[in-house]
C-alpha positions as a Markdown table, in Angstrom:
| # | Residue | x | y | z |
|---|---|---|---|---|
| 1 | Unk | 0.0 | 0.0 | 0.0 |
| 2 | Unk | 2.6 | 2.5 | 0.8 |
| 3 | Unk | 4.6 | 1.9 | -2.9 |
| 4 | Unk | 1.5 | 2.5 | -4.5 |
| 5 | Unk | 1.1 | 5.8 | -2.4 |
| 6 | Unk | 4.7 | 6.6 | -3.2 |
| 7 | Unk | 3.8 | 6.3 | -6.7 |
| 8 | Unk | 1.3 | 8.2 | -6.4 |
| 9 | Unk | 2.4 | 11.4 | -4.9 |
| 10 | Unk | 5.7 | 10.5 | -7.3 |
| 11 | Unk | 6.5 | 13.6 | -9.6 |
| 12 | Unk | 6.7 | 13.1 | -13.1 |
| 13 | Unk | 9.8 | 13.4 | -15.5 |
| 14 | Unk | 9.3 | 16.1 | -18.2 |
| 15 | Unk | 9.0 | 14.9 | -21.4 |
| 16 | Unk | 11.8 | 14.4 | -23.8 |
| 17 | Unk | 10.5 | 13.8 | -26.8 |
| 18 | Unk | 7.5 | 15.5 | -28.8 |
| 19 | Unk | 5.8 | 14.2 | -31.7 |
| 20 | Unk | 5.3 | 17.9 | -32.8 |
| 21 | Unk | 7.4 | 20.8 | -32.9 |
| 22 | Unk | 6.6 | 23.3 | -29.7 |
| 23 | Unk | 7.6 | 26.7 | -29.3 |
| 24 | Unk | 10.3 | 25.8 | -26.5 |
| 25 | Unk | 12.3 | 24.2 | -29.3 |
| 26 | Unk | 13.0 | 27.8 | -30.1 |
| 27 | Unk | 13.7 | 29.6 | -27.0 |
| 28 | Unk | 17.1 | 29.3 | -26.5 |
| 29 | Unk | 17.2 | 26.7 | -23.3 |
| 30 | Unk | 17.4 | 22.8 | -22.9 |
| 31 | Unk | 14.3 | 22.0 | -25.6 |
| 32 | Unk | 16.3 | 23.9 | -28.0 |
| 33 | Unk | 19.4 | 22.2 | -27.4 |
| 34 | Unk | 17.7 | 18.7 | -27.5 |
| 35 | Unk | 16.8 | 19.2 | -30.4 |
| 36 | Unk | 20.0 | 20.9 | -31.8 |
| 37 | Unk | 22.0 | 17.9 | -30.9 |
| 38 | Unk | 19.6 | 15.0 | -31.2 |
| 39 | Unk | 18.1 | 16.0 | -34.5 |
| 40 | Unk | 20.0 | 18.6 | -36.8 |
| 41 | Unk | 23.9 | 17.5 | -35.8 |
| 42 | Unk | 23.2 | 14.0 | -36.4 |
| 43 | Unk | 21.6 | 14.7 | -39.4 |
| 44 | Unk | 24.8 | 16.8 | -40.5 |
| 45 | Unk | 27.2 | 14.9 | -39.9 |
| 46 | Unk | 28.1 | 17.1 | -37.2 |
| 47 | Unk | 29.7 | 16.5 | -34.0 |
| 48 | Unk | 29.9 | 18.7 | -31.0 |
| 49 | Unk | 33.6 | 18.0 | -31.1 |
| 50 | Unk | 34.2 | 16.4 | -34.2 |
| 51 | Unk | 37.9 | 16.0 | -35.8 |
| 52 | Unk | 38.9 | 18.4 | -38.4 |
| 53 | Unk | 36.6 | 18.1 | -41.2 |
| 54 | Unk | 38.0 | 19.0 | -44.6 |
| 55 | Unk | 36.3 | 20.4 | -48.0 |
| 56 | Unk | 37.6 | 20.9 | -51.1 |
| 57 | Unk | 40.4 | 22.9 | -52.1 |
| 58 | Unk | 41.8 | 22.6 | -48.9 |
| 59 | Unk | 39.6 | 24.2 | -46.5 |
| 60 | Unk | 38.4 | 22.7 | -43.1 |
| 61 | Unk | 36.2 | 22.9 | -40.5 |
| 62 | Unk | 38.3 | 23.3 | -37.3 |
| 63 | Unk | 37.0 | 21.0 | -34.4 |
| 64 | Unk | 35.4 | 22.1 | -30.7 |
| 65 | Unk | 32.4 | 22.5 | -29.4 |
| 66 | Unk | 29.3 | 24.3 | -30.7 |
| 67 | Unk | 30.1 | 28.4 | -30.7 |
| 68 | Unk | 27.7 | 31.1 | -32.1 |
| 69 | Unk | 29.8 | 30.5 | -35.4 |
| 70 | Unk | 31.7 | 28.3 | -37.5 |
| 71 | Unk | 35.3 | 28.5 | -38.2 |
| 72 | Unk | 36.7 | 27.6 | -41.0 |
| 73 | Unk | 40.5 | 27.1 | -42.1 |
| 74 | Unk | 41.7 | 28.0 | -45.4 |
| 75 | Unk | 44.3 | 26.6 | -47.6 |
| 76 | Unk | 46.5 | 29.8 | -46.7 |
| 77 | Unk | 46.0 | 29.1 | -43.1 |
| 78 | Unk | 43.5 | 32.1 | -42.8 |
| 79 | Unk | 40.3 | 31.5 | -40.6 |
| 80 | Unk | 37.4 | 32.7 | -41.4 |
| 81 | Unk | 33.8 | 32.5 | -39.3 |
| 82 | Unk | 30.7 | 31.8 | -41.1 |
| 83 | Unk | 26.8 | 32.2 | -38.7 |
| 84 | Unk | 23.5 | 32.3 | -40.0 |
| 85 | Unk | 20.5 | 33.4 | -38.5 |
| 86 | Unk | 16.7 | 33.9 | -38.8 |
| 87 | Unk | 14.7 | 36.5 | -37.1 |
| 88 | Unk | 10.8 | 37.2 | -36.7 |
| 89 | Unk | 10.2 | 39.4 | -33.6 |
| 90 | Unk | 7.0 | 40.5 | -33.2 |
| 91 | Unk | 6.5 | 43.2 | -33.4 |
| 92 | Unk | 9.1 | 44.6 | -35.8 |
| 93 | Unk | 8.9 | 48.3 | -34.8 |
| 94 | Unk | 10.0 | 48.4 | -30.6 |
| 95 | Unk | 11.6 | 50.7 | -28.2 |
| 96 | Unk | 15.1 | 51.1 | -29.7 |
| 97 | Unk | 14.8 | 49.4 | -32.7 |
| 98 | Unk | 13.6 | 46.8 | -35.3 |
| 99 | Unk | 13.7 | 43.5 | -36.9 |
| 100 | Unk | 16.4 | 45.0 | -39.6 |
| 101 | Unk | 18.5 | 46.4 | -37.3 |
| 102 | Unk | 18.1 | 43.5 | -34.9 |
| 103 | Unk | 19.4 | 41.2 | -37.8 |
| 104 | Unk | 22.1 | 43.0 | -38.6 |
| 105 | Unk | 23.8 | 43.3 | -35.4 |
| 106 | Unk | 22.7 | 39.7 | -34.2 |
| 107 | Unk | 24.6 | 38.4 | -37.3 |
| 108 | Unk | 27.7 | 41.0 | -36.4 |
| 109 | Unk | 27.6 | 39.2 | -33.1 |
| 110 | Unk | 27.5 | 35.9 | -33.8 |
| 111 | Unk | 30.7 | 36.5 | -35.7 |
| 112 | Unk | 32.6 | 39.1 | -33.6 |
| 113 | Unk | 32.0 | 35.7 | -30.5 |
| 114 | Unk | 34.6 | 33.7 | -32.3 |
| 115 | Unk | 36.7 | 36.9 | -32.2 |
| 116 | Unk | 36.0 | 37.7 | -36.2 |
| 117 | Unk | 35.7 | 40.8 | -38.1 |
| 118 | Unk | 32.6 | 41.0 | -39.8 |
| 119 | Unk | 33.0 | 41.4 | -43.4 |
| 120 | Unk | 29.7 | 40.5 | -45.2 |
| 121 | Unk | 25.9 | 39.7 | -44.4 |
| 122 | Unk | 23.2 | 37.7 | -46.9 |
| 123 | Unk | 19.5 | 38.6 | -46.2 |
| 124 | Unk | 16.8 | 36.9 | -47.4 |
| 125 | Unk | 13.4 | 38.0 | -47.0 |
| 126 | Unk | 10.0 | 36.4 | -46.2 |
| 127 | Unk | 7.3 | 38.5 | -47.0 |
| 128 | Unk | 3.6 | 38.2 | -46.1 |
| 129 | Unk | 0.9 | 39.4 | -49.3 |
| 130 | Unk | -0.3 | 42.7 | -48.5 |
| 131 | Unk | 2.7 | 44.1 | -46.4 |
| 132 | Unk | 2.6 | 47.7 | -46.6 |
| 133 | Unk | 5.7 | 48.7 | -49.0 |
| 134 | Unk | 6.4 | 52.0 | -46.4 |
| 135 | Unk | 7.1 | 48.9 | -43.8 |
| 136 | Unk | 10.0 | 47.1 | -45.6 |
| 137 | Unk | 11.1 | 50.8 | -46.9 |
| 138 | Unk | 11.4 | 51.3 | -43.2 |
| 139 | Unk | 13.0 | 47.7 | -42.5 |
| 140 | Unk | 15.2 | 47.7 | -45.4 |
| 141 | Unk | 17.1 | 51.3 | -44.6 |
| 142 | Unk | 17.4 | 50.6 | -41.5 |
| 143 | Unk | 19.4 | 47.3 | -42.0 |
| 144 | Unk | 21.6 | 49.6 | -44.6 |
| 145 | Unk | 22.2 | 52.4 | -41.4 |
| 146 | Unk | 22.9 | 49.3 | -39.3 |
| 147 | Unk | 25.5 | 47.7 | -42.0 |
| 148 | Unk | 27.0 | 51.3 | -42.1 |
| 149 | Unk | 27.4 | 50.9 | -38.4 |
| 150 | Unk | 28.9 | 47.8 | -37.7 |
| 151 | Unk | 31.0 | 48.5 | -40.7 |
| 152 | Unk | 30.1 | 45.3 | -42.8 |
| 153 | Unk | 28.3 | 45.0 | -46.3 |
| 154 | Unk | 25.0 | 43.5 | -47.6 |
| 155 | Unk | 26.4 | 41.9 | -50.4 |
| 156 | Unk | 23.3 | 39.6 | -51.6 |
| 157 | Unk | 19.9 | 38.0 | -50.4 |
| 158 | Unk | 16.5 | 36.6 | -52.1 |
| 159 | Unk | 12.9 | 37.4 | -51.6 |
| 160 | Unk | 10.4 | 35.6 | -51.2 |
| 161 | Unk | 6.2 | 36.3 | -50.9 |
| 162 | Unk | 3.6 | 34.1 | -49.2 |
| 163 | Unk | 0.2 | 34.0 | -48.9 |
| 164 | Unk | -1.7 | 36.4 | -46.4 |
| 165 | Unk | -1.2 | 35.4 | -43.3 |
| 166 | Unk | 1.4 | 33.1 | -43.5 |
| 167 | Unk | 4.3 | 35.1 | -42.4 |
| 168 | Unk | 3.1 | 37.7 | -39.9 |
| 169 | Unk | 4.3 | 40.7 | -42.4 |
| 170 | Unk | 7.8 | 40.0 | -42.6 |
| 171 | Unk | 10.5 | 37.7 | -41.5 |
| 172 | Unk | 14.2 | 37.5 | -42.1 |
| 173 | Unk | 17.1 | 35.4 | -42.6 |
| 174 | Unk | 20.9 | 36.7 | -42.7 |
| 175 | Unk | 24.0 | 34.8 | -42.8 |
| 176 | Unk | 27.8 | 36.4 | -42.5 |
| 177 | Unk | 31.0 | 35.9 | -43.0 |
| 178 | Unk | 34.2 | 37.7 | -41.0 |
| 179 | Unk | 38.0 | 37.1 | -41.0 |
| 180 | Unk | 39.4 | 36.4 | -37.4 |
| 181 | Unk | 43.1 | 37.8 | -37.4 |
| 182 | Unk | 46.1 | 35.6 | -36.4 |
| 183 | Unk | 46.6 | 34.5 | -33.0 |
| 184 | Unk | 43.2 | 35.1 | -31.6 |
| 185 | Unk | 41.9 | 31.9 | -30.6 |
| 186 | Unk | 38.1 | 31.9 | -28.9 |
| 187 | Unk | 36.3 | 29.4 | -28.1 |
| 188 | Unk | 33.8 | 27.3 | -25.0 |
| 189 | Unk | 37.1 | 24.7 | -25.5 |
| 190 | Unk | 39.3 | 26.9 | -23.7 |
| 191 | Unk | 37.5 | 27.5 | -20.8 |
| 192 | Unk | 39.4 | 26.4 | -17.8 |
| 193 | Unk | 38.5 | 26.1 | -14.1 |
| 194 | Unk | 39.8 | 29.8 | -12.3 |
| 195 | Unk | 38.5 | 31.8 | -15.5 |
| 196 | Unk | 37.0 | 35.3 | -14.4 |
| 197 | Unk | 33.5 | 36.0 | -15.6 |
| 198 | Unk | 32.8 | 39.2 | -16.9 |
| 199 | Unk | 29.5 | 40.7 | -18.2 |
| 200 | Unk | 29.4 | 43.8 | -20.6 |
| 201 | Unk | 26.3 | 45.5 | -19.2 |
| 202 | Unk | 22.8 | 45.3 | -17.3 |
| 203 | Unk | 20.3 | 42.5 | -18.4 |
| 204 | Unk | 17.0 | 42.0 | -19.6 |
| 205 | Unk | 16.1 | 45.6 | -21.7 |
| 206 | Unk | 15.5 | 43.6 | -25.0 |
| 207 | Unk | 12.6 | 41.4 | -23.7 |
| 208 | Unk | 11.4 | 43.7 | -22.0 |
| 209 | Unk | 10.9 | 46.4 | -24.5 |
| 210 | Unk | 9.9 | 43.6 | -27.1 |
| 211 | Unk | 7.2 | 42.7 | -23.9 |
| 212 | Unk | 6.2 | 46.1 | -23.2 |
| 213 | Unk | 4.8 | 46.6 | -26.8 |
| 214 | Unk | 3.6 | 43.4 | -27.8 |
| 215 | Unk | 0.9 | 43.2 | -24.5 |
| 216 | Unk | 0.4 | 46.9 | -24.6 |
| 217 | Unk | 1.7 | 47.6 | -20.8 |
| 218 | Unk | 2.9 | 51.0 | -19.7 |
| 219 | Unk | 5.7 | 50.3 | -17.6 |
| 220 | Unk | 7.1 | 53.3 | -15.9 |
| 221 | Unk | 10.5 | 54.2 | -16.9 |
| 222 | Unk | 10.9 | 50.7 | -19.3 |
| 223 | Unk | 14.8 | 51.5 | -21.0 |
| 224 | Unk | 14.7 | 51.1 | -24.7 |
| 225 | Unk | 16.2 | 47.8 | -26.1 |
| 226 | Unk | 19.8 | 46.6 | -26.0 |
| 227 | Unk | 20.1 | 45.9 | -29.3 |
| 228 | Unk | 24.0 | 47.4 | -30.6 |
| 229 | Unk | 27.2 | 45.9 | -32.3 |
| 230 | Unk | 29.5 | 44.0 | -30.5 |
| 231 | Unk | 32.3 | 43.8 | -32.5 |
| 232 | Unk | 34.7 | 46.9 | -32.0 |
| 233 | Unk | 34.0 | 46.1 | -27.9 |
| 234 | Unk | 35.3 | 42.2 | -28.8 |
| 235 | Unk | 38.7 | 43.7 | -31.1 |
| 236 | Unk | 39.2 | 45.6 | -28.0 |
| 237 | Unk | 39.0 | 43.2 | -25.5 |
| 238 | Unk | 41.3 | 40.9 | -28.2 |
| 239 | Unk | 44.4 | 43.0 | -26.9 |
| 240 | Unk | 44.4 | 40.3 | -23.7 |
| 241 | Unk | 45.7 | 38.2 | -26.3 |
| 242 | Unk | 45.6 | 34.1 | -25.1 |
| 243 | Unk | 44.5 | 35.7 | -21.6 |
| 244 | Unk | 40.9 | 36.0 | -23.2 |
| 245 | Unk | 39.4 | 32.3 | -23.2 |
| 246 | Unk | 35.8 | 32.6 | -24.6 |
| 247 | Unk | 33.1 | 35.2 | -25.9 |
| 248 | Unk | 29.4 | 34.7 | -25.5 |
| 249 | Unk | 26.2 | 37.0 | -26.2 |
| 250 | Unk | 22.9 | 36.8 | -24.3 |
| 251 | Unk | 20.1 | 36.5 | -26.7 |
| 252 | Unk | 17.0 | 33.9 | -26.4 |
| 253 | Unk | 17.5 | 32.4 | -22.9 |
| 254 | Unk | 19.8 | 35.5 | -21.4 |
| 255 | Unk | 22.5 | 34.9 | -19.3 |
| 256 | Unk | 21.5 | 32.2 | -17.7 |
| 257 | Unk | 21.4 | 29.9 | -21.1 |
| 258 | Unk | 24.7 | 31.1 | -22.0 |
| 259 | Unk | 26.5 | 30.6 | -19.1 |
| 260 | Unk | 24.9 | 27.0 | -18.7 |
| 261 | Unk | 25.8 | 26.1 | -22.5 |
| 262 | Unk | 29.1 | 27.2 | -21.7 |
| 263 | Unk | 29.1 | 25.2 | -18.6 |
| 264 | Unk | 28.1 | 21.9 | -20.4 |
| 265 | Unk | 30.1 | 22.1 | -23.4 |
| 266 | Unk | 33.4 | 22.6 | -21.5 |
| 267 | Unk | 32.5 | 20.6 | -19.0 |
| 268 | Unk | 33.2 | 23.1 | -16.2 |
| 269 | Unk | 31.0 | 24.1 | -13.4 |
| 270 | Unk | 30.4 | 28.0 | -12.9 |
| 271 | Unk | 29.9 | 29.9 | -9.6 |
| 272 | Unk | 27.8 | 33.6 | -10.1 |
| 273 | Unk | 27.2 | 36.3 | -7.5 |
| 274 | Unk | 23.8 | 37.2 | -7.9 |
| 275 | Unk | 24.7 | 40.8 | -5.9 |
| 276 | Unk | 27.3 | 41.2 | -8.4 |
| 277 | Unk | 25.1 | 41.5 | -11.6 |
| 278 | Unk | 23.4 | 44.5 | -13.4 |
| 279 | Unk | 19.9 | 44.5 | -13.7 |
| 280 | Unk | 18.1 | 48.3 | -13.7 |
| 281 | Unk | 15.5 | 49.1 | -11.5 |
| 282 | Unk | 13.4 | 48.9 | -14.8 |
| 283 | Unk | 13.5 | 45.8 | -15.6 |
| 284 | Unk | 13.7 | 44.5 | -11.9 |
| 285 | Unk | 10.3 | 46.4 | -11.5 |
| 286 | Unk | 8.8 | 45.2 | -14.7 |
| 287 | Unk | 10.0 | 41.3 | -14.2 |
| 288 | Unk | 8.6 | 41.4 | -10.3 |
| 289 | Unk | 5.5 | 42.5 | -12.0 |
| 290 | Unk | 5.3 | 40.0 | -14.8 |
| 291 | Unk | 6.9 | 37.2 | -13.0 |
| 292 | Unk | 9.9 | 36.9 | -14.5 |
| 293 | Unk | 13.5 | 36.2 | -14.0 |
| 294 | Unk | 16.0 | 38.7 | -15.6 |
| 295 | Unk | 18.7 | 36.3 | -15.4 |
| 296 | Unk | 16.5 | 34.4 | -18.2 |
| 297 | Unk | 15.4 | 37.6 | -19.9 |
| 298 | Unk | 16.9 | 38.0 | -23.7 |
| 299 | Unk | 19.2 | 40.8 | -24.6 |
| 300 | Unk | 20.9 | 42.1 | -28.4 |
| 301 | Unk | 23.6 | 44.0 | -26.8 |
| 302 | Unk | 25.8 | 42.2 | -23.9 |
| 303 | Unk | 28.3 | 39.9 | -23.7 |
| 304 | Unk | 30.3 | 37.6 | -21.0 |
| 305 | Unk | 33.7 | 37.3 | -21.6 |
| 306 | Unk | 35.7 | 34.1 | -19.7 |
| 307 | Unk | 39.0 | 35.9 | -18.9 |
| 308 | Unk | 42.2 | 34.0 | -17.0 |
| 309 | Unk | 42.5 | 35.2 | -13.4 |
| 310 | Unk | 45.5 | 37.4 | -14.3 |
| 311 | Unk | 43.8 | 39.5 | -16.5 |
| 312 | Unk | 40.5 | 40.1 | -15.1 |
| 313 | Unk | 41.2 | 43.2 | -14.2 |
| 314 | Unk | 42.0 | 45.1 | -17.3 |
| 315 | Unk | 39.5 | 43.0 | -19.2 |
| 316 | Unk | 36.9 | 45.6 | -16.8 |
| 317 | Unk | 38.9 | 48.5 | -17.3 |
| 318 | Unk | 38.9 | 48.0 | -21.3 |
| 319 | Unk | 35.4 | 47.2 | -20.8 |
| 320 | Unk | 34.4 | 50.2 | -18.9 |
| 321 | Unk | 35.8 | 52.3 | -21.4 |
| 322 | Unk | 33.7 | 51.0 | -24.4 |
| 323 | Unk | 30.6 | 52.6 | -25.1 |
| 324 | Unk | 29.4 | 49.5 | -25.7 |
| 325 | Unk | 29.3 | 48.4 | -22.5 |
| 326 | Unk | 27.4 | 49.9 | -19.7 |
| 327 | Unk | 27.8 | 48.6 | -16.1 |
| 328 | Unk | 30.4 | 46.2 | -16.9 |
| 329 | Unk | 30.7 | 43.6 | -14.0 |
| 330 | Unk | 32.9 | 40.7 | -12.6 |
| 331 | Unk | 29.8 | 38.1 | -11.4 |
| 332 | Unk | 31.6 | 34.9 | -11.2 |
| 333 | Unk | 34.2 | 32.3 | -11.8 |
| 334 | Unk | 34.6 | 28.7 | -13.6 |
| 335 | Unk | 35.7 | 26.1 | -11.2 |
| 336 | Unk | 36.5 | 22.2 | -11.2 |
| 337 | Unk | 33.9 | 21.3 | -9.3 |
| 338 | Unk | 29.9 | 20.6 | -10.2 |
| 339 | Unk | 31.1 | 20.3 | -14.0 |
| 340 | Unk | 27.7 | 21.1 | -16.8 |
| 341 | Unk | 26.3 | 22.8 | -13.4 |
| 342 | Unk | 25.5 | 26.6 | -13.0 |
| 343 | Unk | 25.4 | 27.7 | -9.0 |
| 344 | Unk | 24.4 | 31.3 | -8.0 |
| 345 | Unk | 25.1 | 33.1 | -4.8 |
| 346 | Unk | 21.9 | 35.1 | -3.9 |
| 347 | Unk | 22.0 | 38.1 | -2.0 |
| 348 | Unk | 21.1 | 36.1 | 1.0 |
| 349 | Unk | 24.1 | 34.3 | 1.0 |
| 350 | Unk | 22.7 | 30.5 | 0.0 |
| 351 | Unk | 22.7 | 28.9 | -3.1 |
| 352 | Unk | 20.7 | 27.8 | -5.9 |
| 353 | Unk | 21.2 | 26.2 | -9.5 |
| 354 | Unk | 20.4 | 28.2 | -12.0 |
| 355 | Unk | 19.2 | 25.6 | -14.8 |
| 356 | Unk | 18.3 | 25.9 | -18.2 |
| 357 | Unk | 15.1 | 27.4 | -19.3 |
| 358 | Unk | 12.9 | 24.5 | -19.5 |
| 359 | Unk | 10.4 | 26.5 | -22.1 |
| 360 | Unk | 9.6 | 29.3 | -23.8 |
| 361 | Unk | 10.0 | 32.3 | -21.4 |
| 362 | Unk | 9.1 | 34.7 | -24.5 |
| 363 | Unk | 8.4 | 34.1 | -27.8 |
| 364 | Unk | 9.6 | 35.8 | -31.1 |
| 365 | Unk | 11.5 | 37.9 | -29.3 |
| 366 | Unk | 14.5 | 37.7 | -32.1 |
């Protein structure tokens, strides 16, 4: 009587496997990566750390874990990094920007991560029937003020058109290509226990402003979204030479899917100080009102950088003198112990994990 009882009151696992595709397999946290690894790598012919894979003429793909872009070695020995991306934020038009300009500097990101220069975007565009033509004007020069920006070039794309209310006005696909100079050499591989973690600015304005419009809530003193380049902040930060380990962006997920894919693909464990990290009144008003965590809150412009020990310190000072970043912070270390496991200080001075998102905190929000 008492197993049955104990199976009773038993809690359930979460499911693992879906006959259908759900939004959580977009969201940036474990569904995501399920699927990532289970389905699309396998079916690739790609390995999380697969050996050196060559194609012709010479070029290969250079092994190590997944990073927001791939790296490829040329015949010459030059490196290039090569990301794609697709993007249908709803809406298009937010506080501090728009599904072009979002693009853009998403794709500069991705690249700038592995330490690249951004050289050249593709876009290719999905449009829905009966999308006013003053809409993409808008779209479209504001991706060409956002190339001008970040210094790279739209070089070519397609269009596409589908029937009315298939596509939701507008969606977008980019795909770039940068050169990462000699000797710089980042990656989640090189992530080591006593790393410094350092973050490039406060979290959670890009969800929030996407949040703010899309459920028409006026939130008192809501900041405008993150959403800016990256990559003159990462060619500065470059100057730590070998010192600087690994480069991540917070988008779907926020920080706390970054730091946990980080966590699980070098096999580390990493220790955060909740009191140490930026969050604005803002959005800590907004996400106590909405129920949310900012640590799981998406962003367009920030960054964590896995530093060694030695050079944490002028890793912040180049940091705080980027206008990229704004309340740079030191909010934790990698250590030996717990590896794949994320453990945050709170204020209070326990401890908690802090997982992957299990679902979709907030969809289309890139």
């Amino acid at each position: 009587m008492a197993e049955k009882e104990e199976q009773a009151f038993s809690c359930p696992l979460p499911i693992a496997e879906y006959e259908r595709v759900q939004l959580a397999h977009g969201g940036g946290g474990r569904m995501m990566r399920q699927l990532v690894e289970g389905f699309f790598l396998p079916a690739f012919g790609i390995g999380k750390t697969a050996t050196q894979q060559s194609f012709q003429q010479g070029a290969c793909l250079l092994p190590g874990p997944a990073h927001d872009s791939a790296v490829i070695q040329l015949a010459d020995g030059q490196r290039l990094a090569f990301t794609t991306d697709s993007f249908v934020v709803s809406p298009l038009f937010f506080p501090g920007g728009d599904i072009g300009r979002l693009a853009v500097f998403g794709t500069v990101n991705d690249l700038a991560m592995a330490g690249a220069k951004p050289c050249w975007l593709s876009a290719a565009f999905i449009l829905e029937e009966g999308l006013p033509m003053e809409t993409l004007e808008r779209v479209v020069s504001s991706m060409q003020e956002s190339a001008q920006q970040a210094g790279v070039r739209i070089v070519t794309g397609d269009t596409k058109v589908v029937d009315r209310g298939k596509a939701d006005g507008l969606f977008l696909t980019t795909a770039g290509v940068g050169l990462i100079p000699p000797g710089v050499e980042i990656s989640p591989a090189r992530v080591r226990p006593g790393d410094v973690i350092l973050l490039s600015g406060d979290l959670g304005r890009h969800g929030i402003a996407i949040l703010s419009v899309r459920e028409g809530l006026e939130l008192e003193g809501v900041l405008p979204s993150d959403c800016a380049p990256l990559a003159d902040l990462v060619e500065a930060l470059t100057v730590l030479g070998p010192d600087l380990h690994c480069l991540r962006d917070l988008t779907r997920g926020g920080l706390a899917a970054a730091v946990n894919e980080i966590a699980l693909d070098a096999r580390v464990g990493i220790d955060l100080e909740e009191s140490a990290i930026p969050v604005s009144t803002p959005v800590a008003g907004a996400c106590e009102l909405l129920g949310l965590d900012p640590f799981y809150v998406a962003n367009e412009g920030r960054l964590i950088a896995f530093v060694a020990a030695e050079s944490a310190g002028k890793a912040l000072e180049l940091m705080q003198a980027h206008p990229a970043a704004c309340q740079p912070a030191q909010i934790g270390q990698v250590t030996g112990e717990h590896p794949g496991l994320v453990q945050l200080c709170t204020s209070l001075g326990g401890g908690r994990l802090l997982d992957l998102p299990a679902g979709e905190l907030l969809p289309r929000i890139c």
